[in-house]
Each structure stands twice: as C-alpha cells, then as structure tokens.
N, C-alpha and C positions, 0 to 999 in steps of 0.2 A: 738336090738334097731332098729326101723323103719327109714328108709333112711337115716343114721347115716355115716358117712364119715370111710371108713376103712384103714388104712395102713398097708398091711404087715410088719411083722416082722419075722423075722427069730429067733428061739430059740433053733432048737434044734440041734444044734454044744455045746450045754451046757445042757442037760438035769434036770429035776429039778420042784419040786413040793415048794410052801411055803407053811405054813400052819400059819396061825395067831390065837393066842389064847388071848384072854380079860384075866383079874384078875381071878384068881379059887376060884369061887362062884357058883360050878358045880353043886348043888344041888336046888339052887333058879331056875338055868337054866333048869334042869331036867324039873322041875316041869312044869315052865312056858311051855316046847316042848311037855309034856305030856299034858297038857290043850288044846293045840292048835290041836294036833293029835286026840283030843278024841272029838272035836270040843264042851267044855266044854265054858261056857262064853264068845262064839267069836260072834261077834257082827259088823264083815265087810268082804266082801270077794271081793278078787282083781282079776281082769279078765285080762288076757294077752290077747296080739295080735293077738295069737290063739284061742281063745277061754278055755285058759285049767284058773283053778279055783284055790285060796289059800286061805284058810279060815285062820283068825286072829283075835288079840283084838284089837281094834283101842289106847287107851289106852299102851299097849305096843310098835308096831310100832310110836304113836306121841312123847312117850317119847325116841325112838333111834334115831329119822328121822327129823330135822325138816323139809321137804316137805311134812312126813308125818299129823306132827303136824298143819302146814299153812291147807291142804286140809281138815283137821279132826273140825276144828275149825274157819276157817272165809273165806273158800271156799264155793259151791254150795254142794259138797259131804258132807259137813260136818251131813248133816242129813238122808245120806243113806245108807244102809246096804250093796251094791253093789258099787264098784267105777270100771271102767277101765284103765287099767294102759296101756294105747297104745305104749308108747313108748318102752317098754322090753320086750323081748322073755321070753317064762315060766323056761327056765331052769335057764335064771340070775337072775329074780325074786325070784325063789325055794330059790336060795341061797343065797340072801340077807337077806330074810325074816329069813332063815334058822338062818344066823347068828344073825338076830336080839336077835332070843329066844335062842341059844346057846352061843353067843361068840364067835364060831370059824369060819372063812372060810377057804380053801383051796384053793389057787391060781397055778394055773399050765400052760401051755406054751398054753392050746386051749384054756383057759379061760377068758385070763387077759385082753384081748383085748375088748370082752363084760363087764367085771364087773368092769373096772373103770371110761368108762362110765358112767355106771350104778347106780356106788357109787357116782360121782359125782352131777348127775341127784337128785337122795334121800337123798345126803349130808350126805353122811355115810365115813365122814373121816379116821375113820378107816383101813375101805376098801379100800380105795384110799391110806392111807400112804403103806397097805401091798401089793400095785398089783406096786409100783414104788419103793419099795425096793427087790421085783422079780427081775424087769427090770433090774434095778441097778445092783442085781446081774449076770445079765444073759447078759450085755455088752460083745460086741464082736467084732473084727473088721468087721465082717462080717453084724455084724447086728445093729450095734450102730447107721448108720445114719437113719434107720429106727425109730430106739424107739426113739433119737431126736423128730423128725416128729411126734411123736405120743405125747411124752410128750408137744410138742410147741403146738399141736392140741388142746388138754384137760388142758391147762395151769398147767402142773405140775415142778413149779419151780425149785425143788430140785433135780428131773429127769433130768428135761432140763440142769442144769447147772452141772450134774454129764458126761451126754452124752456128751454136749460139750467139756469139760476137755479131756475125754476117747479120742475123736476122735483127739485132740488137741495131743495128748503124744503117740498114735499110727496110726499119719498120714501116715509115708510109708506102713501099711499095710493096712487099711481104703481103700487109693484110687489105691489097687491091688483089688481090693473085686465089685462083681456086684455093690449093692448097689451105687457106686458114678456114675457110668454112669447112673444111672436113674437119676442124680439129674438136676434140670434147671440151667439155663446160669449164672441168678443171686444166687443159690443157690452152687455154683461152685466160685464164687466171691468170697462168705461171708468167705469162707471157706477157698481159699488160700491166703485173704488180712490178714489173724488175725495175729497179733504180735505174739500170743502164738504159734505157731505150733514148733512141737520139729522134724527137721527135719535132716537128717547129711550134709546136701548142697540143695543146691535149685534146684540143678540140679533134685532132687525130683516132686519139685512145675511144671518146666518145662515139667518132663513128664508125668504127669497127665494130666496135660494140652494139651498135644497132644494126648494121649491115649485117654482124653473124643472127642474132637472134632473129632478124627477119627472114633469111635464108629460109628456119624450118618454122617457124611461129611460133604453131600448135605447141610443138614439144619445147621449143627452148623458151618463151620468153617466161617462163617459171625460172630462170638462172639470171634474171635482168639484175633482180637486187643485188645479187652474189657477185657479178659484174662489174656494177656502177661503182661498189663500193671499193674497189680497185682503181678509181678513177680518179685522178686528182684534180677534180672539179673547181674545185678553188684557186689551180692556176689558170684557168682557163678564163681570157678576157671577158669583160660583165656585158661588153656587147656582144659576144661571143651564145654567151650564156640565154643572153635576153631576145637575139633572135633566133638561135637557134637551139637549146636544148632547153626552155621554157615554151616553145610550140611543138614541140615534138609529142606527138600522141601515146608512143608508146612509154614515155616516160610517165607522162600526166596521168594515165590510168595505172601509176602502177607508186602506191602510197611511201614505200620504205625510196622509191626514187626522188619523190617529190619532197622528201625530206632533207635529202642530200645535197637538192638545187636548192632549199630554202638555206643552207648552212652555208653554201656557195655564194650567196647573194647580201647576208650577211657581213661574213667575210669580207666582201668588196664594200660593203655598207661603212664596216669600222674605218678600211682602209683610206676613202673617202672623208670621213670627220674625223681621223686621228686631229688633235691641232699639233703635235709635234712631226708628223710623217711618220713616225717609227710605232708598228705596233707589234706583241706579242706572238708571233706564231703559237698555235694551238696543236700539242701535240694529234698525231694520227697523220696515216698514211698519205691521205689526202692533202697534205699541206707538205710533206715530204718532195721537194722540185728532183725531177727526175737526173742524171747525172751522168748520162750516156752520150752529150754531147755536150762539151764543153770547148770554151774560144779564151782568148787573151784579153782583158780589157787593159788597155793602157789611158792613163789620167794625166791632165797636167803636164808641165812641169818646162823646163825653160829652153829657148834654142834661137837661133840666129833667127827668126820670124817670131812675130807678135801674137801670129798662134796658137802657138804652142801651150800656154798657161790655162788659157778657156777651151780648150778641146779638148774630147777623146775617140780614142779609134781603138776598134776593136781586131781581131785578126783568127780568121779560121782556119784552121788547120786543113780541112777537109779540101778546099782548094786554092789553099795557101794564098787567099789576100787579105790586105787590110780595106775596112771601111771607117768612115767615122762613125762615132756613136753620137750619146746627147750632149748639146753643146751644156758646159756649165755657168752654174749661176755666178759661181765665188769662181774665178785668177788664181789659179795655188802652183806654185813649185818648192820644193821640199815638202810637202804633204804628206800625212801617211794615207795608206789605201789599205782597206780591209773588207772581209767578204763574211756577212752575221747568216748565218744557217742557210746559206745558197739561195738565200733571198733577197738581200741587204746590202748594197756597196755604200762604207764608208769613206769619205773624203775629209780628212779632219787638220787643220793647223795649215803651216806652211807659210811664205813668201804671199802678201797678195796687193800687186800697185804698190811695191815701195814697201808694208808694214809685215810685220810678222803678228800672225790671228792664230785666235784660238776656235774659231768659227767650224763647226761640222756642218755639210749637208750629206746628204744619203740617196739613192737611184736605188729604187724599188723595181728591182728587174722583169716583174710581172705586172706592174701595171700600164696602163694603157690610156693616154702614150707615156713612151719612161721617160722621167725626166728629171732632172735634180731638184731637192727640194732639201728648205735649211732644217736643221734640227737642234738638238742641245748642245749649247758651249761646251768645249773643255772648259777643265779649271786656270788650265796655264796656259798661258802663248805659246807655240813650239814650234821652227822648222827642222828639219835635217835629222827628226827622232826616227823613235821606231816606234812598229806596231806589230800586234799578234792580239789575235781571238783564240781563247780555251773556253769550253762549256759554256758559250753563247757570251762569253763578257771579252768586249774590245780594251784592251792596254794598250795606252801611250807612256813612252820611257823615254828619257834624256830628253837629247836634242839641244839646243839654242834658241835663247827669249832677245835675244839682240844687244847683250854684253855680255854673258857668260854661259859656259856647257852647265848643262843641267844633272843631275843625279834623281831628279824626282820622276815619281811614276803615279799614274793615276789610270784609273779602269772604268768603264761605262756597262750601267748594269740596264739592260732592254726590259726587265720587270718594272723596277721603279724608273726609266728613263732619269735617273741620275748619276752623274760623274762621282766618285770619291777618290781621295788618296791613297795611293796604299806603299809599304816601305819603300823606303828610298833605296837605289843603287848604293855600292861603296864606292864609286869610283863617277865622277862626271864624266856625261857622253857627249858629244856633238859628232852629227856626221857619221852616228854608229849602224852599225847592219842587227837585223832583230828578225828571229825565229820559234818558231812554237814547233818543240818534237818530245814527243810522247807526255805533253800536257805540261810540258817546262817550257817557260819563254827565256831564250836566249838573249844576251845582250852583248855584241862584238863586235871590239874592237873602236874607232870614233876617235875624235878630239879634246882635247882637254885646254878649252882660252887660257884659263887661266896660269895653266904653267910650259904652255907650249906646246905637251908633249902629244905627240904620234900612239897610240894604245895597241898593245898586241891582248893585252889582258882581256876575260872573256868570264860573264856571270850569271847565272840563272837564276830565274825565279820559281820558288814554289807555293799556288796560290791558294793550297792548303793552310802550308806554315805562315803566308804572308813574311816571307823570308828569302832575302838573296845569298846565295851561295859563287863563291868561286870556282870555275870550271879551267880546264888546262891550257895556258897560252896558247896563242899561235905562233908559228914559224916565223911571220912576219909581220909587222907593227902596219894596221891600215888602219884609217880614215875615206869616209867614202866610199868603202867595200861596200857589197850588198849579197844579202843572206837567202839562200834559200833549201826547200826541205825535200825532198827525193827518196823515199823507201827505205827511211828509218834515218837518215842521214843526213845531215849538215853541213850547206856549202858554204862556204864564203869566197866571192868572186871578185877580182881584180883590186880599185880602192887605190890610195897613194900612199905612199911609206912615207913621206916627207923628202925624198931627195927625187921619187919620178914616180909613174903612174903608172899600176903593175898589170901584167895579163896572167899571174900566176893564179891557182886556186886551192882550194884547202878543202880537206871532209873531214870530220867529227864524227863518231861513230862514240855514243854512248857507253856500249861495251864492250873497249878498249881505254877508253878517256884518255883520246891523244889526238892530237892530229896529223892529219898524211896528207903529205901533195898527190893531186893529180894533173893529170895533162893541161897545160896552159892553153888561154883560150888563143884565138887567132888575133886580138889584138887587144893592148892596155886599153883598160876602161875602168872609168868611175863614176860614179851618181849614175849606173843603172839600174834598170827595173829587175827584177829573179824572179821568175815563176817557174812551175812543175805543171808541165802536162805531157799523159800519155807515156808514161815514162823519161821522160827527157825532161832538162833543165834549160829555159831559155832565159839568155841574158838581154835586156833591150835596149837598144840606146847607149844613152852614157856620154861620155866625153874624154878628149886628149888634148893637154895642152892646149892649143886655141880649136878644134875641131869637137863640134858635137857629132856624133852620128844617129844617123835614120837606120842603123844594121840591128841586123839581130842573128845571134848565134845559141846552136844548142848543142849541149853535152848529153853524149848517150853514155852510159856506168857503162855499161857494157862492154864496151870496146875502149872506153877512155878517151875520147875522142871527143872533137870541137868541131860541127860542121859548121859553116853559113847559112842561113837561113837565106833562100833566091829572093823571095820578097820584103825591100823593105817597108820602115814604115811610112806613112806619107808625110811628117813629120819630123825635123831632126827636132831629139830630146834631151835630155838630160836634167834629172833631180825629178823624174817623174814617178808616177805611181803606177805598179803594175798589179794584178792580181789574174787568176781563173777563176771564171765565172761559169754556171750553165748558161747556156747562152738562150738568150730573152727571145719570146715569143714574136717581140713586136719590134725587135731590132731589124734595121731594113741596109739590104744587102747590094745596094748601090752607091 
C-alpha cells in the first residue's frame, strides 16, 4: 500500500500461520479459480503499483467487494476493462483477489500487516475479522503495545479493546519490554492513569515511570511531574516509599515530585495515629486503588472446625486458588462484610463465642502489614442482617439481637466516624439477603421470630427520602437466601422456604419490577456468601441439612448456567462473609 503509515509489530516470540476458510462450496469455488486462470469470461484487469497485472470478472469481485462494486458501477471505471489499483502492492492484491474466488486466505506474521489494510480499503470484512483474530492470537507482552497502535490506526474495535485488556492484566511485564519506551509522554499517561491495571503495588507504576524517563533524560524528565501525578503514591507501602522513592535522585531534584512524596508520607502519617483505624480518603486520583485486579475475600463464619470464625482466605481468580488472608481479632459468624471506597473491609456484628456483638473492626487493605483492627460500635447487636454501602455510608438492616427479628436500620457515616438510626423497615428481618443496585438497598426476603413466618416480601430503601418502600415478591418465601448484584441486576440465591433448602434462584431487573427464575444452581444452599466478579456471580459456601460445604459455584447470565468452581475453599463455611476486594499489595500468596 502506497505511503501507508507502518507499525511494527513483533510476532515472532509466538510463531504461527491462520488460515481462514468461507463455508465448503469447494467446487463452485473451483470453478470460478479455474475461469479466472484460464482467463475465460474476464472482462477487467487490475494493475498494481508495479505494474504487474490480474485478470478477473468484474461481476465476481463487485459481488465480494463493495469498493469493488461502487468502482464497477457508478464510478468512471465502471466502463473499462483496465482499472488501476494504486494503492496495493501485487502480492496483497494476488491474495485478496485469490480469496475472492477461493474462500481462503492465509494470514501469517509478514502478512497481516499489508492485508488488513488491504481488506479494509476493498471492505472485505472477512479478511479483516481473520488478520485481528491473528493478532489477538498472537498478543504478547512484548508485542501488544504494538498491535494496540495498529489496531487504534485501522479502527479495529475488537482488537483494540482485546490489546487494551492484555496490556491491562500483564502490566509488570508490558513495561519490562522495549516496546514501552518507545511510547510518548501522553501515551505513558493513558496508560498508567487507567483504573484497570492489575498491578501487585504501585511501587510498579513508579518504576516504569522512571525507567521510561531515564531511557532519553535530556528530553524526558521535563514530563516527570506530568507522570508522577498519575501515580498513586499513596497506595504504595511507607517502607516502600521510605526506601525507595524517598532516595531516588530523580525525584528529589524535581520540586512538584517532592510534593507528591510529602502528601504520600502524610497520608501514611494519619493512617498510623487515626485512634479509630478508619480515616477519610481524600479525594484525587492518587488515592483512587486501582481495579484491574480483583480476588474474593471470604470472612468468618461457621463450619465443622473451629476455624472457621477467626479466619480468612482470599481466592484468585487468575490461578484459581485460595490462600488465607489475616487472621481476625473478633470470632464472627453471621457478620455482615462490606467494602468503603476499595479501601476499607468492614466486619460488623454477628455470632462471637456464644454472644451476639455489635462490635465492628476494619482491614485496611493498603497497609502494611494488613491486619484487623477494632473500630466504632454499632448501635445494636445484630447477627444474620444485612449490609450495603451507597456514597461511602455502610447500612446495617434487620437481622436478630438474640430474641427477636429486627426492622431497624442504622448506617455509619466515615466523616463523622459515627453510627445513626435511620427508618425502620416495615416488615422485621432475620436471616434476610441485602443488595445495593442503582443506589437503592434492597431488603429480601428473612425471618420473622416472632410470628414464625418464612418472608417472600421484598423492600428498598431510598437514602435520599430516608424512606422504605415495597418492592415485588418473590416466587418463593426464603430465609437464609443470599443476594447479590451482576450488571444492573438482582439475585437471590438458594435460602430455605421453611419445608427444605432450595438451589433455585431469582433476578430482579428494576425495569420490569418482577421477578424471573433462572437456572438453578448445582446444589441447595443456604447461609452462603454472593459476590460479582468478572462478570460472573459466585456463590461460596453455605450449608444442607447437616453438611456445610468448602464448594463454590458461578453463574455466567450468559448462557444461564451454574458451573463448579475446581478449587475449593480450604475451609467448610457457612453464615460467612464474602465480598470483592482489589486485591492488597501485601497479601502473601502461600
């Protein structure tokens, strides 16, 4: 292609040929290659940039091509037997054409780079979807920010947004690799501001950041502050900070950076003498934890070993095991667990040696080492409630104080670090499932001591109005169900009706205000954990009749479907607390 913009790419750390084949209609194809070869009925020939020649039917290429069809019919070509094709070389020509009359092309690592151009140019989509499922395939850390660059060049969406990802989930090895040092000042931005990058500490982001600017010096370290300020300093552990980006030279001589470490050191300063453990995150980017790698924490809660109450284990996705995490201070089962601005794990109420407490502590997932520490009482005892965080305030709702279901609700405000009341349910809960979607906390379904009854009823709050509203039953009356939230949507998962202990499940969909069954999971459960990662819903734990389980199962919308999760947890649980978390800098993976 004639003066055509080139980006290397690196492919061959993955060697590899595609080969794309159309429907097998091998014989109509035959024919048509044979006519053209024997230059039978061709009636157009296309002239490369070189001068070399293809003879064709015009008639076949307008019906593959529409550019060829626009030139063949309400262009100036459309009445000559000669067209030239300036803008492509004869060999990407050869093999467009080729495929036209065959079906097949063969895309390979010298190729791809002329022929989706190519394809794009002649609007031979096909071509184009097989030279970006190459690519796709052929991702590398070495060579992904390349085929980005090619894909954002040639707008191919599906490319682009596969590169991005790639680079996204294998950033510390991305910017070990040439490729990031060629990239610009603002192309170095884009890169280490994104929410999603799955990094193990930022102490990462920081040395990229001085490894690109040392590369050329002179010229770059005029872009240091424009840099830094993309860095979230402030997650970055204080010994982290104190040995290593407090001696680093190029920072120290460079004033707007030196401000950034003192705001950094700060930060860690408060965090240190809060006397409550919980302080105020300070808006700005910097304090923003990144969200491109997130794990499972699971908390607490009760199981045939003694355990089970003072423990947590965490679980990665990435290669699907569990570890444990930090041990706790406080014994909880029935607990709630909640996650304050992806900084914050709340552990609040619950079962602890026999009593039911109103006791909160918190694991600050950035400090170093993480570990529990106590914080501010609720106002009421509660186990077996629910919780939901809206605009930075934790609700705790129903539950049981150790004679009766509760209707009361109270919230914790992280400015003033105190608890207040705020309206009561209509309906007492014990044992109910609770969800926050689109800034309404749900309240569904639970127990009622004092009249016996099983609940299908279902009530939100609006913490505007400080007002509950009723929302549309469910199919079926649970206790023990557990809720969780999935791309706009509301499950509630398994729970006891009162006569046995269901694997059915339920979605809520806002705008419909109804509910619909989906596929059941692979076995009854109750008192499990529900969390949302990755698009999937995983259920953990739980318990049947006299069996708790260590399993864990997820549901993908997609397909409606309940698989196993292969690993379980090392723990059997049940009435424990689960949530997604970014997963902690200093969390250790043995």
């Amino acid at each position: 292609m004639e003066n055509r913009q080139q980006i290397p790419i690196s492919i061959s750390c993955l060697p590899a040929t595609y080969e794309y084949k159309k429907s097998n209609i091998s014989g109509m194809y035959e024919a048509l290659q044979s006519l053209r070869n024997d230059k039978v009925f061709c009636d157009i020939t296309l002239v490369t940039q070189n001068g070399f020649k293809i003879f064709a039917h015009k008639v076949i290429l307008a019906s593959a091509s529409p550019y060829f069809h626009e030139k063949f019919t309400n262009l100036s070509e459309k009445n000559k037997d000669l067209v030239v094709i300036g803008e492509l070389d004869s060999t990407t020509l050869q093999l467009l054409v080729e495929f036209v009359y065959s079906g097949k092309i063969v895309v390979t690592e010298r190729n791809v780079q002329d022929l989706l151009p190519a394809a794009n140019l002649l609007l031979l989509n096909d071509v184009n979807e097989a030279c970006c499922e190459f690519l796709q395939e052929q991702l590398h850390p070495t060579n992904c920010l390349g085929i980005k660059a090619f894909a954002n060049l040639h707008c191919c969406s599906k490319l682009l947004t596969s590169s991005v990802l790639y680079i996204q989930q294998n950033f510390s090895r991305v910017v070990e690799g040439d490729e990031f040092l060629s990239l610009s000042s603002e192309e170095v931005v884009m890169l280490i501001s994104s929410d999603e990058l799955a990094v193990p500490s930022e102490g990462k982001v920081v040395e990229c950041v001085i490894r690109w600017v040392k590369y050329d010096l002179d010229s770059r370290k005029c872009n240091l502050p424009q840099l830094m300020e993309h860095v979230r300093l402030p997650l970055a552990s204080k010994n982290y900070i104190d040995s290593k980006v407090v001696k680093e030279p190029l920072l120290n001589n460079c004033l707007k950076c030196k401000e950034y470490i003192d705001e950094a050191l700060h930060f860690h300063f408060l965090k240190r003498n809060q006397s409550d453990q919980v302080i105020t995150i300070p808006e700005g980017i910097q304090y923003k934890p990144r969200l491109g790698n997130k794990v499972i924490l699971v908390v607490g809660g009760y199981g045939h070993t003694t355990s089970a109450a003072g423990s947590t284990e965490w679980y990665d996705p990435k290669n699907n095991q569990w570890y444990f995490g930090p041990i706790m201070i406080t014994r909880r089962d029935g607990a709630g667990l909640a996650v304050l601005d992806d900084h914050f794990v709340f552990a609040m109420g619950g079962h602890s040696i026999g009593s039911i407490v109103q006791s909160v502590d918190v694991l600050d997932l950035f400090s170093e080492p993480t570990c529990w520490k106590p914080t501010v009482d609720m106002l009421i005892k509660r186990t077996e409630f629910g919780v939901g965080v809206i605009n930075s305030y934790l609700y705790a709702v129903g539950g049981y104080d150790g004679t009766n279901s509760l209707n009361s609700a109270e919230k914790f405000d992280c400015g003033t670090k105190e608890w207040r009341m705020i309206s009561s349910m209509s309906t007492a809960r014990a044992d109910l499932g609770a969800g926050v979607l689109n800034n309404l906390l749900y309240a569904v379904g639970g127990y009622d001591y004092s009249s016996g009854e099983v609940l299908n009823s279902v009530e939100c709050y609006h913490p505007s109005l400080d007002k509950w509203t009723p929302v549309a039953e469910m199919c079926v009356r649970r206790y023990g169900a557990s809720v969780g939230v999935l791309d706009g949507v509301l499950y509630v998962v398994g729970g006891f009706n009162g006569l046995e202990c269901q694997k059915s499940v339920e979605a809520y969909r806002p705008s419909t205000g109804v509910w619909t069954t989906v596929d059941d999971m692979n076995f009854p459960r109750q008192n499990a954990g529900v969390v949302a990662l990755d698009g999937l819903l995983y259920v953990i734990g739980g318990d049947y009749a006299d069996t708790t389980y260590d399993s864990v199962e997820y549901y993908d919308p997609n397909s409606d479907t309940w698989f196993m999760l292969e690993a379980p947890m090392n723990v059997e649980r049940h009435f424990a607390g689960a949530a997604t978390i970014v997963r902690p800098p200093h969390f250790k993976t043995c």
